[in-house]
C-alpha positions as CSV (number, residue, x, y, z in Angstrom):
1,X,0.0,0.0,0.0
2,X,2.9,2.8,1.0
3,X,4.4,1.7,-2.8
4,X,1.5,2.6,-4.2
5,X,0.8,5.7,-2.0
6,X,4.6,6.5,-3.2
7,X,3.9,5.8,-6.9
8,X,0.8,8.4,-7.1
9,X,2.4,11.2,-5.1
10,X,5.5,11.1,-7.6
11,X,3.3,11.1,-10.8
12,X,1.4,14.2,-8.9
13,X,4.7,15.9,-8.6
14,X,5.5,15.5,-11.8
15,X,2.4,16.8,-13.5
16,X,3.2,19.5,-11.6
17,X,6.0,20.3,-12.7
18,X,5.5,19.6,-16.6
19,X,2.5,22.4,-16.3
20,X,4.6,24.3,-14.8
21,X,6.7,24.4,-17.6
22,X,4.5,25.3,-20.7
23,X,4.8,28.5,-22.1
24,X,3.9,30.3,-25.5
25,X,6.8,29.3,-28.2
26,X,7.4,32.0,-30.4
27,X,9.7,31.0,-33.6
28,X,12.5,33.3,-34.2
29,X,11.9,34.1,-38.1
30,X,14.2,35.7,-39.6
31,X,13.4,38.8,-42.4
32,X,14.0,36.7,-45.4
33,X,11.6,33.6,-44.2
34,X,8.4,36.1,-43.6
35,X,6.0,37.6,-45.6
36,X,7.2,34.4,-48.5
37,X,5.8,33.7,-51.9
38,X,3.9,31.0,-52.3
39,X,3.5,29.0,-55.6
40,X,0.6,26.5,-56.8
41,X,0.6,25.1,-60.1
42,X,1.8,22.7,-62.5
43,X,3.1,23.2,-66.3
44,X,1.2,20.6,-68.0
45,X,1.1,20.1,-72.0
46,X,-1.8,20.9,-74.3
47,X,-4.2,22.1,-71.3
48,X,-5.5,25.3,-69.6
49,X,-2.7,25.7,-66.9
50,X,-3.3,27.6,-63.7
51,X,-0.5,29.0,-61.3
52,X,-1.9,30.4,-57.3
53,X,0.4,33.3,-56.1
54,X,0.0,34.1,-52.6
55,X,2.1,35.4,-49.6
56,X,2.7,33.2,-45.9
57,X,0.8,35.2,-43.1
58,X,2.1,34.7,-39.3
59,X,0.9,31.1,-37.2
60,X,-1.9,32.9,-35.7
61,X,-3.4,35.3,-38.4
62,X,-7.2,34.6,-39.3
63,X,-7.0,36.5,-42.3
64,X,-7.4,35.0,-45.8
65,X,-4.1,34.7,-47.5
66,X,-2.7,37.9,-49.1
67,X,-2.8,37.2,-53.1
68,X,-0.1,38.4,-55.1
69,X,-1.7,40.6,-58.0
70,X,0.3,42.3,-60.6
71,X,3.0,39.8,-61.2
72,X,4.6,38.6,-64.9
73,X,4.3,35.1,-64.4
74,X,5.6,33.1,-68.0
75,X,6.2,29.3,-68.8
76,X,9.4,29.0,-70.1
77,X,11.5,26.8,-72.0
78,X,15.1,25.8,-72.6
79,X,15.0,26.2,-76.4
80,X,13.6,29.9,-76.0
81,X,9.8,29.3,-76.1
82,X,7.6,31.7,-73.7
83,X,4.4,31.7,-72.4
84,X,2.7,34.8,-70.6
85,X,0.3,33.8,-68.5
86,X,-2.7,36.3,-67.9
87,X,-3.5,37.8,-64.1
88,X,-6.9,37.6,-62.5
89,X,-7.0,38.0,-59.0
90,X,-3.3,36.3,-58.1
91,X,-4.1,33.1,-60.1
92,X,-2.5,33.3,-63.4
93,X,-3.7,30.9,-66.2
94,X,-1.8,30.3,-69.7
95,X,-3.0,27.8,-72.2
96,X,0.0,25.5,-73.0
97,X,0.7,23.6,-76.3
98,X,2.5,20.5,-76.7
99,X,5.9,20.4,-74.7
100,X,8.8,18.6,-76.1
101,X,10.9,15.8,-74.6
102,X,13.9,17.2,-75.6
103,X,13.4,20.3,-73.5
104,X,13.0,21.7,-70.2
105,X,10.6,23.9,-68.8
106,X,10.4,25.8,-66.1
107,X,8.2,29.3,-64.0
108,X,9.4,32.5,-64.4
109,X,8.1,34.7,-61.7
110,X,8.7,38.5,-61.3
111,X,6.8,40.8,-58.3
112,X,8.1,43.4,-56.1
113,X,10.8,43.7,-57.7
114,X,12.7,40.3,-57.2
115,X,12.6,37.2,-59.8
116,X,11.9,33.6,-59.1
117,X,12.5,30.7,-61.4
118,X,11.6,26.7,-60.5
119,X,14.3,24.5,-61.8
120,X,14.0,23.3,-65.5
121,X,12.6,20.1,-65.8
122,X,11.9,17.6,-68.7
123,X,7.7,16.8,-68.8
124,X,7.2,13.3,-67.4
125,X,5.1,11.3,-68.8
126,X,1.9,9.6,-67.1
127,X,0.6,6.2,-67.8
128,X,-3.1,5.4,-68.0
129,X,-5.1,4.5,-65.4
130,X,-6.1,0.2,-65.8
131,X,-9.0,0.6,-63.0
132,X,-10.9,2.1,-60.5
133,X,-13.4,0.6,-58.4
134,X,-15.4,0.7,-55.1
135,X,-14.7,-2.5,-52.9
136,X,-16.9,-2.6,-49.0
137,X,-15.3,-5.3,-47.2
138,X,-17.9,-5.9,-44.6
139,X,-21.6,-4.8,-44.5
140,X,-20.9,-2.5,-41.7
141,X,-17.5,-0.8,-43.4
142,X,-16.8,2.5,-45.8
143,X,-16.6,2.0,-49.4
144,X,-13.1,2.2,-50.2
145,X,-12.2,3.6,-53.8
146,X,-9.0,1.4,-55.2
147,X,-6.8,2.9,-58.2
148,X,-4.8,0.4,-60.3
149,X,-2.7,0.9,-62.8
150,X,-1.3,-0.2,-66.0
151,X,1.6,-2.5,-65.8
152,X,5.0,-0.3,-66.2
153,X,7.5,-0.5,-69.3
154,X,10.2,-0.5,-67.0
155,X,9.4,-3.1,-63.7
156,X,12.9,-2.1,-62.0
157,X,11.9,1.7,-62.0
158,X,10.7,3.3,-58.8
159,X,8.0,5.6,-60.2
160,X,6.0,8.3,-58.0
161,X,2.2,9.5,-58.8
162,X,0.0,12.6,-57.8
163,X,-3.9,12.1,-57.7
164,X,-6.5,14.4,-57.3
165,X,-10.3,13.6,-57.7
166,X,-13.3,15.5,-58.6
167,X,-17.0,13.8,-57.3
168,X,-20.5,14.0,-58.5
169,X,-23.3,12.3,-57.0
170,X,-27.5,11.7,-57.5
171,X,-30.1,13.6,-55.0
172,X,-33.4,12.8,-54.6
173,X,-36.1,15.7,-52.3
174,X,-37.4,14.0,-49.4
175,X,-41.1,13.4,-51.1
176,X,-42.7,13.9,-54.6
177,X,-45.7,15.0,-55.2
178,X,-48.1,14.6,-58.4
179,X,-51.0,16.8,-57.3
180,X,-51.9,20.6,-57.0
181,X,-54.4,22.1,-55.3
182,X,-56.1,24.6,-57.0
183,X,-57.7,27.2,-54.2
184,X,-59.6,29.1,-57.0
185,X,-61.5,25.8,-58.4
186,X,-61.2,23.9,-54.5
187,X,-60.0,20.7,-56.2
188,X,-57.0,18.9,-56.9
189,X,-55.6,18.5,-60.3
190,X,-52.9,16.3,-61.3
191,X,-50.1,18.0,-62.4
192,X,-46.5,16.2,-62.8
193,X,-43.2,17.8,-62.8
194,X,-44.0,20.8,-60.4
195,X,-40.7,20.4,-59.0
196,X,-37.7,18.7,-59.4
197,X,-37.2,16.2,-57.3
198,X,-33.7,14.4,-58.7
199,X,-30.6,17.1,-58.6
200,X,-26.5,16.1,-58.5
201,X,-24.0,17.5,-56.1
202,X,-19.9,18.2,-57.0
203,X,-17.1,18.4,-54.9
204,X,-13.5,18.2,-55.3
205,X,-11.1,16.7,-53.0
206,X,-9.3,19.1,-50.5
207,X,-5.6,17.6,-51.0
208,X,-3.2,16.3,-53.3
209,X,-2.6,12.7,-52.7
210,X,0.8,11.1,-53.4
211,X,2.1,7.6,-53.8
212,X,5.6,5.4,-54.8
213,X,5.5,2.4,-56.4
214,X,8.6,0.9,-54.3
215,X,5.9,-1.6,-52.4
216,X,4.7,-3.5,-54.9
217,X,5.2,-6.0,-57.2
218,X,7.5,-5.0,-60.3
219,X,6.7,-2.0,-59.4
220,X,3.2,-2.1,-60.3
221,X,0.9,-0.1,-58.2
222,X,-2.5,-2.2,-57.8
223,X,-5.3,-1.7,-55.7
224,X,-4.3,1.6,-53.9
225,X,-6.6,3.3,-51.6
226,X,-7.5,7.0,-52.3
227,X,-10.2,7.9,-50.3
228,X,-12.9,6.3,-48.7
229,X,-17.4,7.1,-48.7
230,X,-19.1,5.9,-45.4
231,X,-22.0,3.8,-45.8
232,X,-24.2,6.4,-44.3
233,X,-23.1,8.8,-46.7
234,X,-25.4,10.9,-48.9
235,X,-22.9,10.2,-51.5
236,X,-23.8,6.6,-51.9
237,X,-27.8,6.7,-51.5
238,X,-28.6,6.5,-55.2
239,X,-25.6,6.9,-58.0
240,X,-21.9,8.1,-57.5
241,X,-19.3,9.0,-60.3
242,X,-15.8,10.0,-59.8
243,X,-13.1,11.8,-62.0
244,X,-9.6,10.3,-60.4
245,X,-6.7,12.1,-62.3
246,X,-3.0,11.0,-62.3
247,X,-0.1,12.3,-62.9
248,X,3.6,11.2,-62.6
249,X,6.1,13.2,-60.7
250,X,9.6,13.2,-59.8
251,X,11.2,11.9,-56.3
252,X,11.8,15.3,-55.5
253,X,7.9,16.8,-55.5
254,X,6.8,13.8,-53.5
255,X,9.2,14.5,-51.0
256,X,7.9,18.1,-51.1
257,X,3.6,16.8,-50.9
258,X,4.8,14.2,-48.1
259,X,7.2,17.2,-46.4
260,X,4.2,19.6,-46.4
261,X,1.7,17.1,-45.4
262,X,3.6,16.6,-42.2
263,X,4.4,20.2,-41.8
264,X,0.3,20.8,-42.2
265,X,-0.2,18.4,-39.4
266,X,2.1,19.2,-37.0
267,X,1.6,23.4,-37.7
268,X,2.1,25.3,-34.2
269,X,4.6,22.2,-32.8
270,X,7.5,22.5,-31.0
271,X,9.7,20.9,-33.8
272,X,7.7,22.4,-36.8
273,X,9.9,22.5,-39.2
274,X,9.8,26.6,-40.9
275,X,7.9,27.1,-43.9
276,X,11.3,27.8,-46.0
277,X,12.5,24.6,-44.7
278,X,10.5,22.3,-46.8
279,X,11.9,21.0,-49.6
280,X,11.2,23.3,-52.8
281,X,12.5,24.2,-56.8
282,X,11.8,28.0,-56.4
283,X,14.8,30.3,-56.4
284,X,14.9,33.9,-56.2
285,X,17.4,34.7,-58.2
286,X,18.1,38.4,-57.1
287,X,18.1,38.0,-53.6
288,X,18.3,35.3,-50.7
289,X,14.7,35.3,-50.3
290,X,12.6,31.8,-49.6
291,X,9.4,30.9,-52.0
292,X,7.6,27.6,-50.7
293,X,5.9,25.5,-53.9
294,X,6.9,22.9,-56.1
295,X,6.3,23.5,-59.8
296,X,6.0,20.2,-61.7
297,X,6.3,19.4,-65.3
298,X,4.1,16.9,-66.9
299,X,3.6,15.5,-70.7
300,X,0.0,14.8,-69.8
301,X,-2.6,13.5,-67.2
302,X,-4.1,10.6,-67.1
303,X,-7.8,10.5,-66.3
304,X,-10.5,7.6,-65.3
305,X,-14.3,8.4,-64.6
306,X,-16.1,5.7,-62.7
307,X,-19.5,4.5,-61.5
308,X,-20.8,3.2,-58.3
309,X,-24.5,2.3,-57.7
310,X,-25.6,2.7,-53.8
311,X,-28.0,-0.7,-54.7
312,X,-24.8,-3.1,-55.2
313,X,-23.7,-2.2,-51.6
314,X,-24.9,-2.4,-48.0
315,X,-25.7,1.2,-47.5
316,X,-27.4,2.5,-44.3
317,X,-31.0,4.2,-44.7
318,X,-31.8,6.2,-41.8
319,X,-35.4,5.7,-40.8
320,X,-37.1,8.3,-41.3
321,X,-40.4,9.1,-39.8
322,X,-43.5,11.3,-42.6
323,X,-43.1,14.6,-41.8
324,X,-45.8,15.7,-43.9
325,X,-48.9,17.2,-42.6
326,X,-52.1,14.5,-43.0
327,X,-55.4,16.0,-42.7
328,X,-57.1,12.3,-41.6
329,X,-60.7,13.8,-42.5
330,X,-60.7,17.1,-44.4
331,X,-63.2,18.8,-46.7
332,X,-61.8,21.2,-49.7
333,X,-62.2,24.4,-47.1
334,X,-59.4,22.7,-45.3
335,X,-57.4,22.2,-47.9
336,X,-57.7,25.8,-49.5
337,X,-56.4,27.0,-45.9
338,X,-53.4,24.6,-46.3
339,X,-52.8,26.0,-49.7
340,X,-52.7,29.5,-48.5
341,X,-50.3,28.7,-45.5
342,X,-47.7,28.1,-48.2
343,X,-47.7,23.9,-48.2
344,X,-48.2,21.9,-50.9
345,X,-50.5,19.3,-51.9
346,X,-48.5,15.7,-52.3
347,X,-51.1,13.1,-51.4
348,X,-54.9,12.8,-52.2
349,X,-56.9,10.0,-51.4
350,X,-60.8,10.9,-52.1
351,X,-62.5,7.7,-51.1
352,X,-66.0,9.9,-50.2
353,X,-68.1,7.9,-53.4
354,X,-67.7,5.0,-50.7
355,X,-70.2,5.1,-47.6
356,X,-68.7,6.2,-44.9
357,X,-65.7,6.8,-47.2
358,X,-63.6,10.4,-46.9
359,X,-60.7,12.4,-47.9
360,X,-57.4,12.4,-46.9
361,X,-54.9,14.2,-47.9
362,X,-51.0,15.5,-47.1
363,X,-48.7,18.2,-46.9
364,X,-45.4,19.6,-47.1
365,X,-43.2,22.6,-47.4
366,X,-41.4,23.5,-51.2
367,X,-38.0,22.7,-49.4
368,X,-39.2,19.1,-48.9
369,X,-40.3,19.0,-52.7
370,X,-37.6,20.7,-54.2
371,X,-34.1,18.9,-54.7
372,X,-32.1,22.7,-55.1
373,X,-33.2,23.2,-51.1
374,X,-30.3,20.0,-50.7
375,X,-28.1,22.3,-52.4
376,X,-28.0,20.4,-55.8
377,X,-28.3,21.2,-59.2
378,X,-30.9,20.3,-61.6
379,X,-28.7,20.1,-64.9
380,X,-27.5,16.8,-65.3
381,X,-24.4,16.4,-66.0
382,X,-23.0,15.3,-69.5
383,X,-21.6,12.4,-69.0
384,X,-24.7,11.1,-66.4
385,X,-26.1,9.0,-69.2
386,X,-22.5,6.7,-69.8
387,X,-23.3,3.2,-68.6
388,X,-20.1,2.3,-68.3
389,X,-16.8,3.9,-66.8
390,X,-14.4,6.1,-69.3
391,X,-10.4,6.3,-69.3
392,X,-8.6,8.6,-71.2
């Protein structure tokens, strides 16, 4: 018992003196690693390309970040070709032609009066996507969404990917309805299409994410997990289609995704690395200021569109109790005042032709009929109709 007593009083002590201990950290930052550039973008061959210039703000500023407007921001290349790309707003877009092999290309970047340039790189090319599917291992688990690829040329080269994905999905309004009440005339009419009851959502995935080939099998990626939908998901209630795009990179910008990944998760740390510590290919070439970014150089991306229906899974359905209005025993005055409160007619069951028979009717509100309340869109998107997935 006095070991134990002894055991507690020393952990007390010492928990103590550990809070005792904690105070604010403050990094000492010098001139030259504040107020630094920042660079999103990749030069890519025969597409719209898009480069972000923005500035770091300080640990604990809310503020949005500071945009850097005004800049001459060109593509260039090693055998004298140039690109200006056009300002709007700090994000500077250039359409890009086909990019040879035999040259290197690289961002040339002047504002406030200093010059930044990544290093020249030759575009890498991207294989094609072989598949992407939607696997649930268990009734109870997440969908998980599995990228394979096509088999390399080379099965003793270490290769390293990028993938973003873009997401569109079905939406259906809670109820339907077939009927209007018409308060001038005090009957119902049938009247389909009143409002739209199937809409699609979008989103886009919030990070890069990054991958090497050095686990697998002749180096053949297979069966890699991007991202995951839960089964209670409003994703997976109807249909789901995703856009997975690849691209190949060097050793060098996955080092820089994984580097700033870390540095994103451990921001405010003791050991936090500095923001002009990560690993970069920006230079300022007129001065010993920092820029944080990694410009890559690709020959093309690879893109795969995919399909998943929410039948072909074990997908949770909430239950969901009728939260329309049901008038049990109602005459046409009733209705009419129904009408006029702003809800809408969606059932109608006149069974008074039958003795003792009456009517019954329900209610809802426009948001409960109408799919754009969810937030979705009524245009159905292009490619909606393909049965089938889609590679490029």
């Amino acid at each position: 018992m006095r070991k134990y007593r002894w055991v507690i009083t020393l952990l007390f002590f010492t928990t103590q003196l550990l809070t005792g201990c904690i105070e604010e950290y403050e990094a000492d930052i010098s001139a030259e690693d504040s107020h630094l550039l920042v660079v999103e973008g990749t030069i890519c061959a025969n597409s719209q390309n898009t480069f972000i210039l923005s500035r770091t703000q300080s640990l604990h500023s809310s503020e949005t970040p500071e945009m850097v407007r005004g800049a001459k921001v060109t593509v260039r290349g090693t055998d004298g070709s140039e690109v200006v790309a056009q300002d709007a707003d700090g994000r500077y877009s250039c359409s890009v032609g086909t990019l040879s092999t035999n040259v290197e290309y690289y961002l040339h970047i002047e504002t406030d009066g200093e010059v930044y340039e990544s290093e020249p790189q030759h575009p890498l090319a991207t294989e094609k996507i072989a598949t992407v599917r939607g696997v649930q291992n268990t009734p109870e688990s997440a969908i998980d969404v599995l990228v394979t690829l096509t088999a390399p040329a080379n099965a003793d080269e270490v290769k390293y990917y990028s993938w973003t994905y873009d997401e569109t999905w079905e939406v259906h309004s809670d109820y339907t309805t077939f009927w209007f009440f018409d308060t001038a005339t005090l009957t119902a009419v049938y009247r389909a299409n009143q409002f739209p009851h199937v809409g699609w959502k979008t989103a886009t995935c919030p990070s890069i994410i990054v991958g090497a080939s050095t686990n697998y099998a002749s180096q053949h990626i297979q069966n890699l997990k991007l991202y995951d939908i839960g089964r209670d998901n409003e994703r997976m209630l109807h249909r789901y289609s995703g856009l997975v795009s690849q691209r190949a990179i060097t050793k060098a910008e996955y080092e820089y995704e994984l580097a700033r990944r870390q540095a994103g998760s451990e921001m405010g740390g003791l050991f936090t690395p500095q923001p002009s510590a990560l690993p970069t290919n920006l230079h300022c070439l007129t001065s010993k200021k920092h820029a944080i970014g990694f410009v890559g150089c690709s020959l093309n991306v690879s893109h795969y569109r995919f399909f998943l229906d929410g039948a072909t899974y074990s997908i949770y359905h909430p239950l969901v109790s009728d939260s329309r209005e049901w008038l049990e025993d109602c005459s046409e005055e009733d209705c009419r005042r129904m009408a006029t409160s702003g809800k809408y007619l969606c059932d109608w069951q006149d069974d008074r032709v039958i003795p003792g028979g009456v009517l019954r009717t329900a209610w809802a509100y426009d948001f409960q009929l109408d799919v754009r309340s969810k937030g979705a869109s009524v245009v159905e998107p292009d490619f909606w109709s393909l049965k089938g997935d889609v590679s490029d």
